[in-house]
C-alpha positions in Angstrom: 78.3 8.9 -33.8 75.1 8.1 -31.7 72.2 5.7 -33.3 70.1 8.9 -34.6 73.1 10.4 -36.7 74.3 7.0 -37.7 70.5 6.0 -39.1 70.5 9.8 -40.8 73.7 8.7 -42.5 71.9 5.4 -43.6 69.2 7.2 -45.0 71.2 9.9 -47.0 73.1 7.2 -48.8 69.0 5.8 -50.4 68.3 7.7 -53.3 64.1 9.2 -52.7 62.1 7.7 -55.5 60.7 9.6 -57.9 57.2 10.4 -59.3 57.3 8.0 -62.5 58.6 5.6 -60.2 55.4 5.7 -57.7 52.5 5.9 -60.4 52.7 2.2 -61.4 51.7 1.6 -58.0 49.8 4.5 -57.3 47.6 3.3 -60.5 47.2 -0.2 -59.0 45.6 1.3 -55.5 42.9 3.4 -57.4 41.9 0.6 -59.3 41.5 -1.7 -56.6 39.5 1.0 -54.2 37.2 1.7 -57.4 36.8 -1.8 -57.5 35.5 -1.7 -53.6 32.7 -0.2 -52.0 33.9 2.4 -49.6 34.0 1.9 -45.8 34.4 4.1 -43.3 37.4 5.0 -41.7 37.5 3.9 -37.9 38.6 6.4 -35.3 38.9 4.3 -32.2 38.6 7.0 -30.0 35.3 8.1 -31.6 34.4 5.1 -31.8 34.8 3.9 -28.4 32.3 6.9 -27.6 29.9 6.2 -29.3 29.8 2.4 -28.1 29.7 4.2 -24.3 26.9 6.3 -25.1 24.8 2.9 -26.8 25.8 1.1 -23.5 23.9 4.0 -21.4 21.0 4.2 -23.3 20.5 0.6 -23.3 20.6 0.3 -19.4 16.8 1.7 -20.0 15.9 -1.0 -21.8 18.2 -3.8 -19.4 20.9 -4.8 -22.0 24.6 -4.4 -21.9 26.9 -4.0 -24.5 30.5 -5.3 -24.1 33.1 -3.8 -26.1 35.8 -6.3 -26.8 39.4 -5.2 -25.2 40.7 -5.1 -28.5 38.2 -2.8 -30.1 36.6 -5.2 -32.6 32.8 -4.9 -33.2 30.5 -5.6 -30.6 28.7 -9.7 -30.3 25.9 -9.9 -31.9 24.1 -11.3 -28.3 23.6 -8.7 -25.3 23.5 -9.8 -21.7 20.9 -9.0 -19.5 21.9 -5.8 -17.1 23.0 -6.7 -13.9 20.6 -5.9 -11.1 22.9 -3.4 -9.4 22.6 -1.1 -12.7 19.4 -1.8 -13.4 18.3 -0.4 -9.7 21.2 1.7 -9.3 19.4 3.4 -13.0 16.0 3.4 -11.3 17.1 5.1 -8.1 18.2 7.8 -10.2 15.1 8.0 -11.9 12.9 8.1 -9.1 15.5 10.9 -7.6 14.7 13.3 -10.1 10.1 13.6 -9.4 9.0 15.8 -7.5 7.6 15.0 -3.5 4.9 15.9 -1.6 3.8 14.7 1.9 0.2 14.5 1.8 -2.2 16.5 4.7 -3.1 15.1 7.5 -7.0 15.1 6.6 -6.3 13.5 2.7 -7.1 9.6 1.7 -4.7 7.2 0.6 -6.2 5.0 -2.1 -5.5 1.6 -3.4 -7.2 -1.0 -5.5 -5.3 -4.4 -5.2 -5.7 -7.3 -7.6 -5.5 -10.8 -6.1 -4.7 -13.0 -9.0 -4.7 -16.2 -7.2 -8.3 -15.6 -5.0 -10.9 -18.5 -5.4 -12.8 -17.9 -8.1 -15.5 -18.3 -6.2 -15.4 -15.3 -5.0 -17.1 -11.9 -5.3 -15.4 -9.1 -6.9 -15.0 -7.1 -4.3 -12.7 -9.4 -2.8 -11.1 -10.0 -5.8 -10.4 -6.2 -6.8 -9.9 -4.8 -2.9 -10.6 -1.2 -2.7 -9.6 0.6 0.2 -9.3 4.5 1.5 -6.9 5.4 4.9 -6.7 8.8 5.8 -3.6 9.7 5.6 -2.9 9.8 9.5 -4.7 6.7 9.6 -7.5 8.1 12.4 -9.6 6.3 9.8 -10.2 3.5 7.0 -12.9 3.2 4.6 -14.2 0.3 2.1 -17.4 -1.4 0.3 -19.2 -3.7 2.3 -19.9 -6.4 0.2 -19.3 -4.4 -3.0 -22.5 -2.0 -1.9 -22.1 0.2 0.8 -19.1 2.8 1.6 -18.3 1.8 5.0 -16.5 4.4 7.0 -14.5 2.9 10.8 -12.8 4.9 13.1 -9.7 3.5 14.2 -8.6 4.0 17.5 -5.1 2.3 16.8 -2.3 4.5 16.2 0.6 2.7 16.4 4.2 3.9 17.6 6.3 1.2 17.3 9.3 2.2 15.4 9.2 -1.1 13.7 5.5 -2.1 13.6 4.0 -3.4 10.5 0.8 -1.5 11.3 1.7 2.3 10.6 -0.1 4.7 9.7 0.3 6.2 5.5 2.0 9.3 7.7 4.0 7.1 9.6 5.3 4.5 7.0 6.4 8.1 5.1 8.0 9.2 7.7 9.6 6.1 8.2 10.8 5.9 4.9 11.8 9.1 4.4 14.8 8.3 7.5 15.6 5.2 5.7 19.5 5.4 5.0 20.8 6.4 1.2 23.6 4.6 1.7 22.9 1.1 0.1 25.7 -0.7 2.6 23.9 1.0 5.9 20.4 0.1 4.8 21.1 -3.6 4.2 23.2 -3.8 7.3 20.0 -1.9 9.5 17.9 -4.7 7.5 20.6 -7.7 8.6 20.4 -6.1 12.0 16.5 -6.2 12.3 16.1 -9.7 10.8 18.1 -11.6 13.7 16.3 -9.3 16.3 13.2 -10.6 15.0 14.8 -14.2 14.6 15.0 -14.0 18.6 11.5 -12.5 18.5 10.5 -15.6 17.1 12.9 -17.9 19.3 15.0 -18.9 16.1 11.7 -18.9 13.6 11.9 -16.0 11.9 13.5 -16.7 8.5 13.7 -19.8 7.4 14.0 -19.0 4.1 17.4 -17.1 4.9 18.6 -13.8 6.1 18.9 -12.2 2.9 15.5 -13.3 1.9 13.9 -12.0 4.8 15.4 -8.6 4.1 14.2 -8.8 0.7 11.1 -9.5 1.2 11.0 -6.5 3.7 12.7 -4.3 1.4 10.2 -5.1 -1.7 7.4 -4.7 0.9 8.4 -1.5 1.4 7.8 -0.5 -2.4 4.4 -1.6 -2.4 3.5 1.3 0.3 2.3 3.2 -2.8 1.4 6.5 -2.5 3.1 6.3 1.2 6.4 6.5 0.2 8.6 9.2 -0.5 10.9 9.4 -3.1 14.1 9.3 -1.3 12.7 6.1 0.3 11.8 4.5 -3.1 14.9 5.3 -4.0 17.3 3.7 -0.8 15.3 0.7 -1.2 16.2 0.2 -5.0 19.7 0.5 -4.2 20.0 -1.6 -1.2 17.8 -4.1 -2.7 20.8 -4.4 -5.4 23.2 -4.5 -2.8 21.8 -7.9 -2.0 23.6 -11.2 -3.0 21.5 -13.5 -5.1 19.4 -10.9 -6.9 18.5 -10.8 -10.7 16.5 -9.1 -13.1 14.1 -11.0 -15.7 12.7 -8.5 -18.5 9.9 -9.3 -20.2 7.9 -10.0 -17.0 4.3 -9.8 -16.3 2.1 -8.8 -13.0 -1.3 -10.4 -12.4 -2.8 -8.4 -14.2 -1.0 -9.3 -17.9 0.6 -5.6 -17.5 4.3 -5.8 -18.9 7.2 -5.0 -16.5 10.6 -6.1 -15.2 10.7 -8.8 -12.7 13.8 -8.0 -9.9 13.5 -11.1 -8.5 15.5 -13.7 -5.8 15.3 -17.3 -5.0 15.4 -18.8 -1.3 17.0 -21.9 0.4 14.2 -23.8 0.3 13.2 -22.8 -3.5 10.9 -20.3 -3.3 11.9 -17.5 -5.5 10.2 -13.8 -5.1 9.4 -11.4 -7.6 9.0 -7.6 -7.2 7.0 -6.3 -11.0 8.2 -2.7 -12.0 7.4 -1.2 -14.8 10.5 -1.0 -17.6 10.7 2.8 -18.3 9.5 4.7 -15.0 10.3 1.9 -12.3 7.0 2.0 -10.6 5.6 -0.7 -8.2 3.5 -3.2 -10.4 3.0 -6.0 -8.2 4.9 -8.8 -6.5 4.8 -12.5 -6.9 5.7 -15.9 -5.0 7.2 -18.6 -7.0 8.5 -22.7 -6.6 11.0 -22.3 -8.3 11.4 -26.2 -8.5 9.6 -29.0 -7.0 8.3 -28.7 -3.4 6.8 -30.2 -0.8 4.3 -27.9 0.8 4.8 -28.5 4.5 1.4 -30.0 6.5 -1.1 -28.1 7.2 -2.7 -28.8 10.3 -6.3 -28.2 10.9 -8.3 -28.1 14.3 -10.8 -30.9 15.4 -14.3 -29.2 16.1 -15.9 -31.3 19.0 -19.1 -32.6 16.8 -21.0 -32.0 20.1 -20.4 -28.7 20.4 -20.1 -27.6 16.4 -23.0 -25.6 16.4 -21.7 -23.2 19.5 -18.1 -22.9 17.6 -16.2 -24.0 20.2 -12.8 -25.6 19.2 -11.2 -28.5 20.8 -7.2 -28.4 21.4 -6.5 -31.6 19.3 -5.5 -30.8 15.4 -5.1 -33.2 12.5 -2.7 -32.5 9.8 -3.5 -32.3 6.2 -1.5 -34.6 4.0 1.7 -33.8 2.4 1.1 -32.8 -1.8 3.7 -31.9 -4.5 4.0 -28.4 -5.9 5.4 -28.7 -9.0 8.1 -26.1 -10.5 7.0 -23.2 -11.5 3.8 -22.9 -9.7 2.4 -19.3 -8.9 1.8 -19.2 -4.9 1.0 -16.1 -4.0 0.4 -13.4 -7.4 -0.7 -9.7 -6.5 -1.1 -6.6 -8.5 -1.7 -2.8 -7.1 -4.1 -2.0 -9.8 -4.1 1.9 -9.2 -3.6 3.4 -6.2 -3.6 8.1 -5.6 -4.0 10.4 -2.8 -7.9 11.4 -2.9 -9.9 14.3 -1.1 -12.8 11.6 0.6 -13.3 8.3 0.9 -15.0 6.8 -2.1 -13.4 8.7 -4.1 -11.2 7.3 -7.0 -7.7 9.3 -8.6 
């Protein structure tokens, strides 16, 4: 006899209980659920869904929601999203809107806010305004706040890797920028030490991965000259990056509420790249100490007094003395305050 029969056998020999014998206890468990109010009944599977689909939704507004491994309810505290997801969710985003190269013969517009100018100063320097054609033959701005001022510019640069391009160019540019995260940040890696030898071992003190940050986030602030495909490489490659974080609740210069995708340097400095929290658009950027520094000296030249009024300079230079920044000082604090593709140049989108 094998174990099924011999546990058939078993159960033959137990006599099934009848109905009067079950209602004592039957009667006891409607009591006690009338007594109770009702809960509902937990399909794990469904349940497990449904926590999925909360998880998604809240990667729009940069929370996670962890699901305990043995299916209990959910913390009552949510992390912050990491900053691969969070870019990773805005490169899809950006994916999906339409894109259109602009003509030759159209204007690139921008309006930049400089939140940490000298209050001294006039507005015009304050709130820059500024009009490129798009193949960048020309420039236009308001001469002392007054006077549309239209220059030709004779400049058209070629260099693949020249920070003066034209709006058609920097598209262009971007446009052939790798979509693979892992290519782009290793083409960034590449360009940073060939600029380090540039510089003759100068060119990032602040770290490798900083300089290609900075470069990367500089790239998003090429608005309207950037193409979709580009915004969308740089979001992801950005997130590739070691060191990176998101901060919600952020704000630019101008007190307009974003999401600060921000990283800190060697030497304490920490950058910050704005965007805005539902459509991932290019606010603003910011420079940070994110603890104590010591600004480096600043060395200034000696004007011969004899020769002051001509403007001529001597070689010798006297350094400014060493001062504390303290934590959490605001270097550097810019905001694109609107920026469009216009017809002419004083014209506004």
């Amino acid at each position: 006899m094998n174990d099924l029969e011999e546990l058939r056998a078993f159960r033959d020999e137990v006599r099934a209980p009848g109905r009067d014998r079950l209602a004592p206890g039957r009667e006891r468990l409607l009591r006690s659920a009338a007594g109770r109010r009702r809960t509902p009944v937990r399909r794990m599977p469904v349940r497990r869904l449904a926590v999925a689909g909360t998880a998604v939704a809240a990667l729009g507004a940069g929370v996670v929601i962890v699901v305990p491994d043995g299916g209990g309810p959910p913390p009552v505290a949510a992390r912050p999203v990491s900053a691969t997801v969070f870019l990773e969710r805005a490169a899809q985003i950006v994916e999906t809107r339409p894109d259109h190269r602009p003509g030759d013969h159209q204007w690139v517009y921008t309006k930049v806010f400089h939140g940490r100018a000298d209050p001294r100063a006039p507005e015009h320097e304050v709130h820059q305004e500024s009009w490129t054609r798009f193949d960048g033959l020309k420039t236009a701005r308001y001469s002392n706040g007054k006077e549309l001022k239209v220059e030709d510019e004779d400049w058209v640069k070629t260099n693949e890797d020249s920070e003066e391009r034209t709006p058609a160019q920097w598209y262009d540019h971007l446009r052939a920028l790798p979509g693979d995260p892992s290519a782009l940040v290793t083409r960034m890696r590449a360009r940073a030490r060939e600029y380090d030898a540039e510089m003759r071992g100068e060119g990032y003190g602040q770290g490798l991965d900083q300089w290609v940050f900075r470069r990367l986030a500089g790239f998003l602030a090429n608005e309207p000259s950037i193409p979709r495909s580009g915004r969308a490489a740089v979001y992801r490659a950005i997130g590739r990056l070691p060191g990176v974080q998101v901060r919600q609740g952020a704000k630019d210069a101008l007190g307009r509420r974003g999401v600060a995708v921000t990283r800190t340097a060697d030497d304490g400095i920490r950058d910050e790249v704005v965007l805005t929290a539902g459509s991932y658009r290019y606010l603003g950027m910011r420079v940070i100490a994110a603890r104590e520094l010591t600004s480096p000296a600043v060395r200034r030249p000696v004007i011969d007094q004899t020769r002051e009024a001509s403007g001529v300079i001597t070689a010798g230079e006297l350094p400014f003395p060493r001062r504390p920044v303290p934590a959490g000082t605001v270097m550097i604090d810019q905001a694109l305050e609107a920026s469009g593709v216009v017809g002419r140049p004083g014209q506004r989108p």
